[in-house]
Structures are given as structure tokens and as C-alpha cells.
C-alpha positions as CSV (number, residue, x, y, z in Angstrom):
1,X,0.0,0.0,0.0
2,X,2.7,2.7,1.0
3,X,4.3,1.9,-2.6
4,X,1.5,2.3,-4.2
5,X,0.9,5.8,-2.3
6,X,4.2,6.8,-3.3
7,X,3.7,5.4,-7.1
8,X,0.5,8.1,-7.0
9,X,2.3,10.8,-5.4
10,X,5.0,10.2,-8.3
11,X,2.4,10.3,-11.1
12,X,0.7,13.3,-9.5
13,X,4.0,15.2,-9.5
14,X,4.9,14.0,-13.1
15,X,1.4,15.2,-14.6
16,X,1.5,19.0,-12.6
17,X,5.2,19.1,-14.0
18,X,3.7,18.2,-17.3
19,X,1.3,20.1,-17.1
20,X,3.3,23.4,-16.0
21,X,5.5,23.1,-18.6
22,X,2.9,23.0,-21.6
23,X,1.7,26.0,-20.0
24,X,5.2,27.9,-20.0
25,X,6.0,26.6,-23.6
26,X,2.6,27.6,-25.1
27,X,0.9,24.2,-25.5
28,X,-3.2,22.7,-25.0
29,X,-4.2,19.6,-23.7
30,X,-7.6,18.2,-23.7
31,X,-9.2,14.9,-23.3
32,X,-11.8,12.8,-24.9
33,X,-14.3,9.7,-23.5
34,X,-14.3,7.8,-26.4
35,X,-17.1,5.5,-25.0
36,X,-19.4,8.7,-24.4
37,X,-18.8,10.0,-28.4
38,X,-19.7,6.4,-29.4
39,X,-23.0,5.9,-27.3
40,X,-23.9,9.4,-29.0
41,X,-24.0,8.4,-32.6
42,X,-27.4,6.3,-33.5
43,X,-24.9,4.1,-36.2
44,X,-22.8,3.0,-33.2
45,X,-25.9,1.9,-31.5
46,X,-26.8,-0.1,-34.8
47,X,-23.8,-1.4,-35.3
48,X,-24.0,-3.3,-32.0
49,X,-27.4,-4.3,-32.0
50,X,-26.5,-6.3,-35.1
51,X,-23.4,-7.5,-33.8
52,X,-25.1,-8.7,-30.8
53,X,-27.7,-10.1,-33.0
54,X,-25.3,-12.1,-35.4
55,X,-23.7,-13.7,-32.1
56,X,-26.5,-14.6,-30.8
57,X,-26.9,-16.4,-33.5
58,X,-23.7,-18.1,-34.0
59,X,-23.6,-19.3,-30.7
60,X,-26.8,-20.5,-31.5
61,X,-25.7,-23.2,-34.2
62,X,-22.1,-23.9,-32.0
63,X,-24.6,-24.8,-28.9
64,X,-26.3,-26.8,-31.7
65,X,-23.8,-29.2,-32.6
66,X,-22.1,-29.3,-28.7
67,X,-25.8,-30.5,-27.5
68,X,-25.8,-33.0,-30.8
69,X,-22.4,-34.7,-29.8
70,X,-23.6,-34.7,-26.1
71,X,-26.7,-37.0,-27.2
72,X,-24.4,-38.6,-29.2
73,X,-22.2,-39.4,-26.3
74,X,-25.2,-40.7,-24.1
75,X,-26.5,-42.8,-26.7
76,X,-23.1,-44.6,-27.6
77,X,-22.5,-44.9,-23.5
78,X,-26.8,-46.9,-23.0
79,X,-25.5,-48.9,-26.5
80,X,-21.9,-50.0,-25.5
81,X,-22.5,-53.1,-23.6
82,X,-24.1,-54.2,-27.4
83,X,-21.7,-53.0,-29.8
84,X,-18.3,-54.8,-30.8
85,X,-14.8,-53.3,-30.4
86,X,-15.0,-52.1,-34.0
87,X,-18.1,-50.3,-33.9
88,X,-17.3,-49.0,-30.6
89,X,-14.0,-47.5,-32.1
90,X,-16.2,-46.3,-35.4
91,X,-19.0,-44.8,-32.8
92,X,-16.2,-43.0,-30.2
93,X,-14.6,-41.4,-33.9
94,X,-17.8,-40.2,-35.0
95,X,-18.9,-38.5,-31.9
96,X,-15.2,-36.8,-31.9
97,X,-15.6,-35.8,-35.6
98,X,-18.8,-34.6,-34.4
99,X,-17.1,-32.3,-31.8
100,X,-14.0,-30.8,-33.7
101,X,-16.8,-29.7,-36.3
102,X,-18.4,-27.6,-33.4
103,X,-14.7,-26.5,-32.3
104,X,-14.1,-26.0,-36.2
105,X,-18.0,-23.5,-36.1
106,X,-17.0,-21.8,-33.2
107,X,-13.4,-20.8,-34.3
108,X,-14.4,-20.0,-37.9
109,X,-17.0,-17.6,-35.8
110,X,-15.4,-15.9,-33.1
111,X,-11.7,-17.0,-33.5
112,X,-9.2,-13.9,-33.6
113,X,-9.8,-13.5,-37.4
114,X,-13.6,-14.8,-37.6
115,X,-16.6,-13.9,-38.9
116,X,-17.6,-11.9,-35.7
117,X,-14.2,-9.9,-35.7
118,X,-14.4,-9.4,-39.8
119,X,-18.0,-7.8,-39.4
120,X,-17.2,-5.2,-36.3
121,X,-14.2,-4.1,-38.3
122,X,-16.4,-3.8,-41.4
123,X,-19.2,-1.8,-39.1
124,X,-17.2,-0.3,-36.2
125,X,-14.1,1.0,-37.6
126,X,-15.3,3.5,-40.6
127,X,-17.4,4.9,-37.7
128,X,-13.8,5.3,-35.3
129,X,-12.0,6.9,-38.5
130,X,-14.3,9.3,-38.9
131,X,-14.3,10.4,-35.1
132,X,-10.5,10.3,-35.6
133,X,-11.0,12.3,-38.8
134,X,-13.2,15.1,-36.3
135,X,-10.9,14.9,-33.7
136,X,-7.5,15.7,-36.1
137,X,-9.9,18.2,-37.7
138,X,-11.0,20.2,-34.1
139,X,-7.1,19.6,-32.9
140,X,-5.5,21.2,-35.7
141,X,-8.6,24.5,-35.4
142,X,-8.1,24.9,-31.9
143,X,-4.3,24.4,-31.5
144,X,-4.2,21.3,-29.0
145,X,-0.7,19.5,-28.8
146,X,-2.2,16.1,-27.1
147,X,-5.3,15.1,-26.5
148,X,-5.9,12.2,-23.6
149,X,-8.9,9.7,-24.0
150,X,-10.4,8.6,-20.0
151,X,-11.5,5.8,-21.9
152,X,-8.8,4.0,-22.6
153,X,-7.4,3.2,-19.2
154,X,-5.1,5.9,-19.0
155,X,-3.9,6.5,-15.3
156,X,-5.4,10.1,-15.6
157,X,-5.2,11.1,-11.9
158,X,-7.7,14.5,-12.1
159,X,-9.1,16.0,-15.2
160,X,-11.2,19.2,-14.9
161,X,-14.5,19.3,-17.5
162,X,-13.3,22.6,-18.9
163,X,-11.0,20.7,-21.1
164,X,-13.0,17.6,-21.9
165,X,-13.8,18.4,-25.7
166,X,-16.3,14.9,-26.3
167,X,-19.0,17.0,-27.2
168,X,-16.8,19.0,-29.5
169,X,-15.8,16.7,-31.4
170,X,-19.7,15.1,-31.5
171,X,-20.5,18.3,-32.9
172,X,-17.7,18.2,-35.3
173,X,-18.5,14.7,-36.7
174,X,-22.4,16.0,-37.1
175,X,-20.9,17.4,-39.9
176,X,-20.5,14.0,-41.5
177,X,-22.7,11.7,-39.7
178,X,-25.7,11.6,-37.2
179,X,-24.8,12.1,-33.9
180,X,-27.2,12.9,-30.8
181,X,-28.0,16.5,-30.7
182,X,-25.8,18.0,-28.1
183,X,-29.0,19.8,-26.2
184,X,-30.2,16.1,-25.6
185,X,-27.1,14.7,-24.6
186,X,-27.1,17.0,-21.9
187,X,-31.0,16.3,-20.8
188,X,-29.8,12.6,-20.8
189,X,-26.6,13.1,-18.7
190,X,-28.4,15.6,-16.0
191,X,-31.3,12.9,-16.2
192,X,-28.9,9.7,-15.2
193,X,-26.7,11.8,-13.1
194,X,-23.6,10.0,-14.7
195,X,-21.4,11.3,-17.6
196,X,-21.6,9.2,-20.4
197,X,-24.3,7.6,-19.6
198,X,-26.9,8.3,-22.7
199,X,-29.7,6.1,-21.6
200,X,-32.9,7.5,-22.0
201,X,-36.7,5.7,-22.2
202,X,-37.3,8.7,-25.1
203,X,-35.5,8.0,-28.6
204,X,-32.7,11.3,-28.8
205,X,-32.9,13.4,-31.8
206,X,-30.0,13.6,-34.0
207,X,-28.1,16.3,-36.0
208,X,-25.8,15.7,-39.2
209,X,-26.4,13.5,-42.4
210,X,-28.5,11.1,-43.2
């Protein structure tokens, strides 16, 4: 625990020193919640639901096959006491051929290069260019040097909310997409209390293009 203090203590005094030196030498930070901009543009939402739709799905038909080679199994073990040694052998093979096509399902699905990861690139990652695209674009206008995202697990001791610019850039990528009207976002975050948090039991209105 008293290395941990000390570890805080240390990042505190790092970030002021930072902090007091982008002031002398002329230079802006701001930060971003990444995970607020997202849950503030209605394709974003889509792109999820469907996502969470098609794995639904998938683990559907895997579940399918696993509770196939599981009757399988039971079947062979009521039979055995009647079957020879060869169709024993030829039974046990098909109930494993059985199971390595489920493994096969579920890796071609949600392996590290299946379907599942192929479709939220195809969905997901226009969607985080273009809010890269509006955050370069904002950057560049308003002269920031770095720009921090609380969303990403940065150890980001205190930040104040004059310099959190996730609306900004929202209103920035309205110019290219639909994104939540900033006057709602605000109705929904002084509604729930929390920042972020976009829930609402009314659907938001949105600004940008169609």
C-alpha cells in the first residue's frame, strides 16, 4: 500500500510538472471519453445491435452441434454393452468428428480472425475513423498539442470538465454523420446523473447527415 501511495504521489508530481510546462511553452491539452462519443451516434448503436444479434446467432448453431455430440455421447455410452470393439472404435470417432466440427463452427465464428471480428471491423471501424477524422480536424482548429482519452485506461489522476472536448468533437463529426443532438445529450446526462451515460426511455434526436 505505501508503494502504491508513493507510485500516485510520483504520477501526481509527473502530470503537474507536465502540465506546467505545456503551460510555459505555449501548449493545450484536452481529453476525450471515447465510450461517451460512441454511445452518441445512432450508427454506433446499430452497429452493436447487429453485432449482438449475429452472435446470438452463432452461438446459437455452435450450442447446436455441442448438445448433438452430447446426445451422441449418451447414446453410444446406454449402447456399448451391445456393440463390438470395431463399432465402438467407429461410434467414439464419429462423436469426436462430431465435436471438432463444433470446435471448427465456433473458431471459424469468433476466433481472432472470424466472422464476428471481420464484421465489427467492417461496421465499427469506418465509424472510429471518422471520429479520428473530427478529432484531427478540431485539434488542428483549436491548436491542441495532445489530446488524452479517460476511456482507454489511462492513469489520468484528475481532469477538470473545462477541457473535456467529447462533445466538440460530436459536434464536429455532425458534420459527416448523425450524432445525438448536443442539447439532448445534456437532458440525458443531467437525467442519469452520470457522464456518459446516454440512456434514455425517449428516442434522442440527431443532428448531421443522413
Amino acid at each position: 500500500m505505501k508503494n502504491m501511495k508513493s507510485l500516485l504521489l510520483t504520477a501526481a508530481i509527473l502530470c503537474c510538472s507536465c502540465l506546467s510546462f505545456a503551460q510555459i511553452g505555449g501548449q493545450k491539452f484536452a481529453y476525450v471519453d471515447s465510450d461517451y462519443i460512441l454511445n452518441n451516434i445512432p450508427e454506433y448503436g446499430d452497429a452493436q445491435e447487429e453485432l449482438n444479434a449475429l452472435s446470438v446467432k452463432w452461438q446459437n448453431e455452435v450450442k447446436a452441434i455441442y448438445d448433438k455430440v452430447s446426445e451422441m455421447y449418451k447414446k453410444y455410452q446406454t449402447e456399448m454393452v451391445l456393440l463390438s470393439e470395431d463399432q465402438k472404435h467407429a461410434r467414439e470417432q464419429e462423436i469426436v468428428n462430431k465435436e471438432q466440427e463444433a470446435k471448427n463452427l465456433q473458431m471459424q465464428y469468433f476466433g481472432a480472425e472470424g466472422k464476428l471480428y471481420q464484421k465489427r471491423t467492417e461496421l465499427v471501424q469506418p465509424i472510429q475513423e471518422k471520429i479520428y477524422t473530427a478529432l484531427t480536424e478540431l485539434s488542428q482548429t483549436k491548436g491542441y498539442t495532445f489530446v488524452f482519452d479517460v476511456a482507454s485506461g489511462t492513469s489520468i489522476l484528475y481532469a477538470s470538465d473545462r477541457v473535456d472536448i467529447s462533445d466538440d468533437v460530436l459536434d464536429q463529426l455532425g458534420n459527416v454523420m448523425q450524432t445525438v443532438r448536443r442539447e439532448d445529450r445534456r437532458r440525458a446526462n443531467a437525467g442519469s446523473g452520470a457522464s456518459g451515460n446516454t440512456q434514455s426511455t425517449a428516442k434522442p434526436s440527431v443532428r448531421g447527415k443522413n
